[in-house]
PLY file of the C-alpha trace (Angstrom):
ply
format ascii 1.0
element vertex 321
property float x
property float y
property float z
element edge 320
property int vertex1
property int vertex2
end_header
-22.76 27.92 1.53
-19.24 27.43 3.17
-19.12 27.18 6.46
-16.02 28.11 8.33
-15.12 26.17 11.99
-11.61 25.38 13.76
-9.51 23.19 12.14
-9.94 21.11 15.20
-13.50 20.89 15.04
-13.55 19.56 11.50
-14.14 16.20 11.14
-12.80 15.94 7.39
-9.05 16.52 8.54
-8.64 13.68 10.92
-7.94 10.01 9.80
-10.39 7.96 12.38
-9.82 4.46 11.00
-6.93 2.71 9.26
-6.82 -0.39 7.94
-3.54 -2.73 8.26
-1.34 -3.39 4.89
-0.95 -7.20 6.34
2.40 -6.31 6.84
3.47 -4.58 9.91
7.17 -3.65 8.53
5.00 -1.42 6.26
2.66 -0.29 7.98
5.56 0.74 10.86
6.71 3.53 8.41
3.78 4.74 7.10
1.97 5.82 10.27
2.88 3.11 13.32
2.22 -0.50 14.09
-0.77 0.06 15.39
-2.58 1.87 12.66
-1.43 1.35 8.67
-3.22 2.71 5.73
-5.32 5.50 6.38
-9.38 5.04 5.53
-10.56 7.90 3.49
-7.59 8.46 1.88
-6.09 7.66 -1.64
-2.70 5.42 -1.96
-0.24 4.71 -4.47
1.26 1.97 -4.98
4.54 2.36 -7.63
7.39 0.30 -8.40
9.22 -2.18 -11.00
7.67 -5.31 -12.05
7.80 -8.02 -10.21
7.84 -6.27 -6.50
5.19 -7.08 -4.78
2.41 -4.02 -5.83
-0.69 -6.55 -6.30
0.45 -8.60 -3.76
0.39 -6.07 -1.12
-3.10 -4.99 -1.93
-4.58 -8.13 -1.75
-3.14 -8.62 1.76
-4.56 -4.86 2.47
-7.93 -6.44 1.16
-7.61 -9.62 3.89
-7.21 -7.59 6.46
-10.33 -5.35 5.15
-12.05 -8.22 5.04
-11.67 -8.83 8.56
-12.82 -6.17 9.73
-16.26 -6.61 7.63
-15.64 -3.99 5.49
-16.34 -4.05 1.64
-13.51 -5.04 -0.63
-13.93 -3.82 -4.94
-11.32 -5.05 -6.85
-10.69 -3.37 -10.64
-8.47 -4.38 -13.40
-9.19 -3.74 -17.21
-6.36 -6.59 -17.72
-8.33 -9.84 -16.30
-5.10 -10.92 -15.05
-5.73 -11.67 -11.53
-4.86 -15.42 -10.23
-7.45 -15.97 -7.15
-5.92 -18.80 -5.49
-2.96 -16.98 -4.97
-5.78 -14.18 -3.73
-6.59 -17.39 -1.51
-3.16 -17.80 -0.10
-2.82 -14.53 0.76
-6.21 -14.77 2.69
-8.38 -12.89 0.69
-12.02 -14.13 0.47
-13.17 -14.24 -3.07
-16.83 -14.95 -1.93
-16.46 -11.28 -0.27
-14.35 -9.36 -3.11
-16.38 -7.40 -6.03
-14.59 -8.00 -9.20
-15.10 -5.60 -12.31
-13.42 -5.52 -15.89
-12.97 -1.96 -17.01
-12.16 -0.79 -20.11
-11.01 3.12 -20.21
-9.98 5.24 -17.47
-13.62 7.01 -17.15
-15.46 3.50 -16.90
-13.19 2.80 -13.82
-13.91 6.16 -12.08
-17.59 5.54 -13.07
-18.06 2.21 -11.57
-15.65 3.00 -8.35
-17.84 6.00 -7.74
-21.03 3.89 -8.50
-19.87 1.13 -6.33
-18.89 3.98 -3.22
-22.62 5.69 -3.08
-23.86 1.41 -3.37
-21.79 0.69 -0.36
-23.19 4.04 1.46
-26.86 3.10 0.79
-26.71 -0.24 2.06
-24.15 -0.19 4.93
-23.96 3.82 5.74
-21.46 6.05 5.15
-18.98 4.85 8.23
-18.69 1.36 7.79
-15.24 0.62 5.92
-14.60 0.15 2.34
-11.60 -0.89 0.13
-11.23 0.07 -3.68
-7.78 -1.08 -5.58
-7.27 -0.50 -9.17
-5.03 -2.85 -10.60
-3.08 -0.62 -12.66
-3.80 2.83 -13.53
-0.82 2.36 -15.95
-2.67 -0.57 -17.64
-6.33 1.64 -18.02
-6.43 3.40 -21.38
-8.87 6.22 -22.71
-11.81 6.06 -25.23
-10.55 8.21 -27.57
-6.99 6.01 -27.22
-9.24 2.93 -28.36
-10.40 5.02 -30.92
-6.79 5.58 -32.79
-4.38 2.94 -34.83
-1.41 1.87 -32.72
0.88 3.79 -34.86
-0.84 7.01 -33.31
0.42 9.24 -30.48
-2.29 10.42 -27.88
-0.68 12.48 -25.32
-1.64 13.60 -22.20
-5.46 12.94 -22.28
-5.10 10.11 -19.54
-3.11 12.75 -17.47
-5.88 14.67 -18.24
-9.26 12.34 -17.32
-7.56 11.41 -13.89
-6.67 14.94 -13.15
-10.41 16.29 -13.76
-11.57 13.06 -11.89
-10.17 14.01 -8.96
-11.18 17.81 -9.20
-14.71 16.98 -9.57
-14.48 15.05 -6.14
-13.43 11.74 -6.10
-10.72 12.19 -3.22
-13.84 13.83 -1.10
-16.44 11.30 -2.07
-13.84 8.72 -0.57
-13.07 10.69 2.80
-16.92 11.41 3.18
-17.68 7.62 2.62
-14.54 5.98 4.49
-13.57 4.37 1.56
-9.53 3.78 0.86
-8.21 3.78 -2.47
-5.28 1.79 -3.11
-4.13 2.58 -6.78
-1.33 0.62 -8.68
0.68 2.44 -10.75
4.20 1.71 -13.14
6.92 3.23 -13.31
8.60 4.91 -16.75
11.57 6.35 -17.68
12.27 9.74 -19.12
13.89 9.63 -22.27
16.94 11.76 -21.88
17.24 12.96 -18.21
21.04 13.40 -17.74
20.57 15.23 -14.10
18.00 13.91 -11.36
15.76 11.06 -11.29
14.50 9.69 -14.46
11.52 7.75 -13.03
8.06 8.97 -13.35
4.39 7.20 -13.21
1.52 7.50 -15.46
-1.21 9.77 -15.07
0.31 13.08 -14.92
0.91 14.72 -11.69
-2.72 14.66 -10.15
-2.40 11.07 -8.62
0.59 11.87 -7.07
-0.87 15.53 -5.75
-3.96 13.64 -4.02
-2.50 10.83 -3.05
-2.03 10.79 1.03
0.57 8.03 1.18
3.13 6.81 -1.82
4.85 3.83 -1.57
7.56 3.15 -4.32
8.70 -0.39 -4.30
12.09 -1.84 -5.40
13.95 -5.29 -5.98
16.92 -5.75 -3.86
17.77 -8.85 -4.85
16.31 -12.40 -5.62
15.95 -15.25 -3.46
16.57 -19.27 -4.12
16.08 -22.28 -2.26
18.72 -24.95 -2.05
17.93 -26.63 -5.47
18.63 -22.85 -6.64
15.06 -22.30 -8.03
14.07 -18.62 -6.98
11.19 -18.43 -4.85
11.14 -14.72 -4.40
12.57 -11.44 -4.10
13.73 -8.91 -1.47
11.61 -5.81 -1.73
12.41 -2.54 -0.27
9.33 0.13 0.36
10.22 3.59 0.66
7.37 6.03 1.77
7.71 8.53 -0.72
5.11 11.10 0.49
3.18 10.42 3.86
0.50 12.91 4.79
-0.54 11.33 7.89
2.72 11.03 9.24
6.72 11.93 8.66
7.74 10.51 5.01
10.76 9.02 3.62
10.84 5.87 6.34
11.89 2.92 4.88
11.83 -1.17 5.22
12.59 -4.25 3.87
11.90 -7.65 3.72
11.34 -11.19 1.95
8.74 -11.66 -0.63
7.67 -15.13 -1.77
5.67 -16.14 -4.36
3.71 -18.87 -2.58
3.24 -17.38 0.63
3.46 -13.29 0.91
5.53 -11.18 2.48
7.60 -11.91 5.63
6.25 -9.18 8.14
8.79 -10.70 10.68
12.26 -10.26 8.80
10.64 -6.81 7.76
10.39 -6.08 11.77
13.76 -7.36 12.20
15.18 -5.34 9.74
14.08 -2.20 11.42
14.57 -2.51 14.87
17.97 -3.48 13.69
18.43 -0.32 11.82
16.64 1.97 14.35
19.16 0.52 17.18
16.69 -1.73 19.48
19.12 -4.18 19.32
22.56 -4.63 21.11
24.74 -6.88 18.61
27.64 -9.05 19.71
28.80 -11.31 16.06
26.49 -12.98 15.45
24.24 -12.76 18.71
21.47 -9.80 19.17
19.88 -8.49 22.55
17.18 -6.34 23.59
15.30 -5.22 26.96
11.80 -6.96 27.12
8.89 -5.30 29.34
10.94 -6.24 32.82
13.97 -4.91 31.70
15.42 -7.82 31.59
18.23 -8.51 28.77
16.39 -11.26 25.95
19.61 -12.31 23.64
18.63 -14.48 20.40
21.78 -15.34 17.75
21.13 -14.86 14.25
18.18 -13.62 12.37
16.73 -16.75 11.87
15.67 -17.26 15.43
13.75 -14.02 15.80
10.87 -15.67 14.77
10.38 -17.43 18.52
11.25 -14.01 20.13
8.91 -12.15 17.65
6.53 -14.21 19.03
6.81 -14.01 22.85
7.39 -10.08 22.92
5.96 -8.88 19.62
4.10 -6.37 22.17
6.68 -5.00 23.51
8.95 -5.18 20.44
6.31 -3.49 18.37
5.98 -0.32 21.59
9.70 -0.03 21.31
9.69 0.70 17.52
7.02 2.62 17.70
9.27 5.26 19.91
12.30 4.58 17.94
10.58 5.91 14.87
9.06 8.75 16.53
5.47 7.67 16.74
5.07 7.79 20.94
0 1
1 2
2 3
3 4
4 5
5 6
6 7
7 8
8 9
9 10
10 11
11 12
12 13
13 14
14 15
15 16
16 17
17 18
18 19
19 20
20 21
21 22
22 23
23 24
24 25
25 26
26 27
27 28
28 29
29 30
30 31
31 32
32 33
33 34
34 35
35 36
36 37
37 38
38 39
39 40
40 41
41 42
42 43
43 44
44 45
45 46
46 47
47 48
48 49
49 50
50 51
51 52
52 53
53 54
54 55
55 56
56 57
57 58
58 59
59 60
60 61
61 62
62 63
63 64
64 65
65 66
66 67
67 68
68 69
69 70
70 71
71 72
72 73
73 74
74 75
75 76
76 77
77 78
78 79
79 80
80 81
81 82
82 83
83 84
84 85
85 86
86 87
87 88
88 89
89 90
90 91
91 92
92 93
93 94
94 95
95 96
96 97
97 98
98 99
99 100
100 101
101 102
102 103
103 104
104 105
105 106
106 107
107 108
108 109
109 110
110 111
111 112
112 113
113 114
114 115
115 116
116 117
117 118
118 119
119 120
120 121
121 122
122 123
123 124
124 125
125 126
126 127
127 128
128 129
129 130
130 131
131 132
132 133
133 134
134 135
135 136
136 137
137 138
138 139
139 140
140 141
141 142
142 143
143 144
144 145
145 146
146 147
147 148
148 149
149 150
150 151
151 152
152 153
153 154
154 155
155 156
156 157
157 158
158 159
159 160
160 161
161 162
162 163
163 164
164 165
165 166
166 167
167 168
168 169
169 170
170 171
171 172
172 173
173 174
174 175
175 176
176 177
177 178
178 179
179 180
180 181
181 182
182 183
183 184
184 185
185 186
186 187
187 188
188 189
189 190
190 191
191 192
192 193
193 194
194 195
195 196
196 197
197 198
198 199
199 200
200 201
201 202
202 203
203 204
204 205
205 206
206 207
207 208
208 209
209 210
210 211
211 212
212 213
213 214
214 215
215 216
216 217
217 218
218 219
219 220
220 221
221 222
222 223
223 224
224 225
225 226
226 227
227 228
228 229
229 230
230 231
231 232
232 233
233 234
234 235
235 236
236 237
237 238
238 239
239 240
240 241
241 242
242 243
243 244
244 245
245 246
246 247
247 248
248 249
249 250
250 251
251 252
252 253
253 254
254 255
255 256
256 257
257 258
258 259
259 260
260 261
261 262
262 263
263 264
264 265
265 266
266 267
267 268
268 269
269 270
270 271
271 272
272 273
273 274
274 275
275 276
276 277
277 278
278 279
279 280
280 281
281 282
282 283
283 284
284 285
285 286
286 287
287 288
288 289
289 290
290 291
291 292
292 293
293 294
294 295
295 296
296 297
297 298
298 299
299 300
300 301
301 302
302 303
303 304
304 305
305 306
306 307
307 308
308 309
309 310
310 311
311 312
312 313
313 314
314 315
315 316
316 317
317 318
318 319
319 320
């Protein structure tokens, strides 16, 4: 039987935990510096190739990892490189690994893994699920059918009726985050409006608390002219744990992970912390005393010295104190 209580007696509604993305530029415009993801939730991940998706999960799986919580990783494409998993500071000795096959399998074994993690640890302590892509997951009966075949829909269709049947819940209930990858396609004739859309239908986008969409801005070289990464931007395109539509960029490498630092730079820049004279930048530190630093790539030092106070001045600038 349902029973009825205020809305701010029940404990369902309220995020108690996050979990950082390893990247505080991102997690600034989801929800604040201090806080990030949101445990018990389900996120999207969405973007072009190349941008970062997989990366930024496996840092969201370090820093779930330090916190002791339990870290499943699932990917029907056996594509995942561990050492850079390594680099990125993800313990491999600490991260369950499964093949799936078909979009039901996947649900199966995430749920499986969930009620594991709640008999041996409890239902409180932290866990974090990423499925490496939804896009990539097909269906039995696709399996079933030549390639020259159409099956519409019925993927649209499994992931919808997972998530009626209580797979957002069973992940509140358990404080377990889902972080789900997804690609992006194009609508075949779309004259007006945006083309892009994601596969799966519109249930993953319905449950999902947080969507990130991710997006090249350009590629970066060193001085022999190799390139050695890319400039991502993240825009929050729905945020139900805080106001949407924030966004922030940064540096991506390829042998090292995101820079969190430019990524910080870039928005107290935008949201006005900093005075600007050429090339020379200035804020007020805790004192009130004027710090100036010239060009972008000094920050780092300053970052450093009054990333406290930096980090409670964005946090107001963006509306989160």
């Amino acid at each position: 039987m349902t029973t009825v209580v205020r809305l701010s007696d029940h404990p369902d509604v309220h995020v108690e935990s996050w979990v950082s993305s390893g990247n505080l530029a991102i997690d600034a415009i989801i929800a604040g510096t201090s806080k990030g993801l949101p445990i018990g939730r389900i996120v999207e991940i969405f973007g072009d190739n190349a941008t970062g998706k997989t990366l930024i999960m496996a840092e969201a799986m370090a820093q779930m990892q330090t916190l002791g919580g339990v870290t499943l990783l699932l990917e029907p494409e056996a594509s995942v490189n561990m050492d850079f998993f390594v680099k990125l500071g993800v313990n491999p000795s600490m991260l369950d690994y499964a093949v799936t096959n078909t979009i039901k399998d996947t649900f199966e074994v995430m749920e499986k893994e969930i009620h594991r993690k709640n008999e041996e640890f409890g239902y409180e302590h932290p866990m974090l699920i990423g499925w490496d892509s939804v896009a990539a997951t097909t269906t039995s009966q696709e399996m079933d059918k030549a390639i020259d075949e159409q099956d519409y829909g019925r993927g649209a269709g499994q992931i919808s009726k997972a998530f009626r049947l209580g797979f957002a819940r069973l992940c509140r209930e358990s404080n377990a985050i889902c972080i789900m990858i997804n690609q992006i396609r194009q609508n075949i004739g779309v004259s007006f409006g945006n083309p892009v859309v994601t596969y799966g239908g519109k249930a993953l986008p319905f449950y999902a608390s947080v969507r990130l969409y991710l997006k090249t801005r350009g590629k970066i070289k060193d001085n022999n002219g190799h390139i050695i990464g890319v400039t991502v931007e993240v825009f929050v395109e729905k945020n139900k744990v805080a106001p949407p539509f924030k966004t922030a960029e940064f540096p991506l490498y390829f042998h090292m992970g995101s820079d969190e630092v430019a990524g910080i730079f870039w928005l107290c820049k935008n949201y006005g912390l900093f005075s600007q004279a050429g090339a020379w930048y200035g804020f007020s530190d805790a004192n009130g005393n004027e710090v100036k630093f010239q060009g972008q790539g000094n920050f780092s030092d300053i970052f450093s010295e009054h990333e406290a106070e930096i980090l409670r001045q964005l946090d107001i600038a963006m509306g989160y104190k």
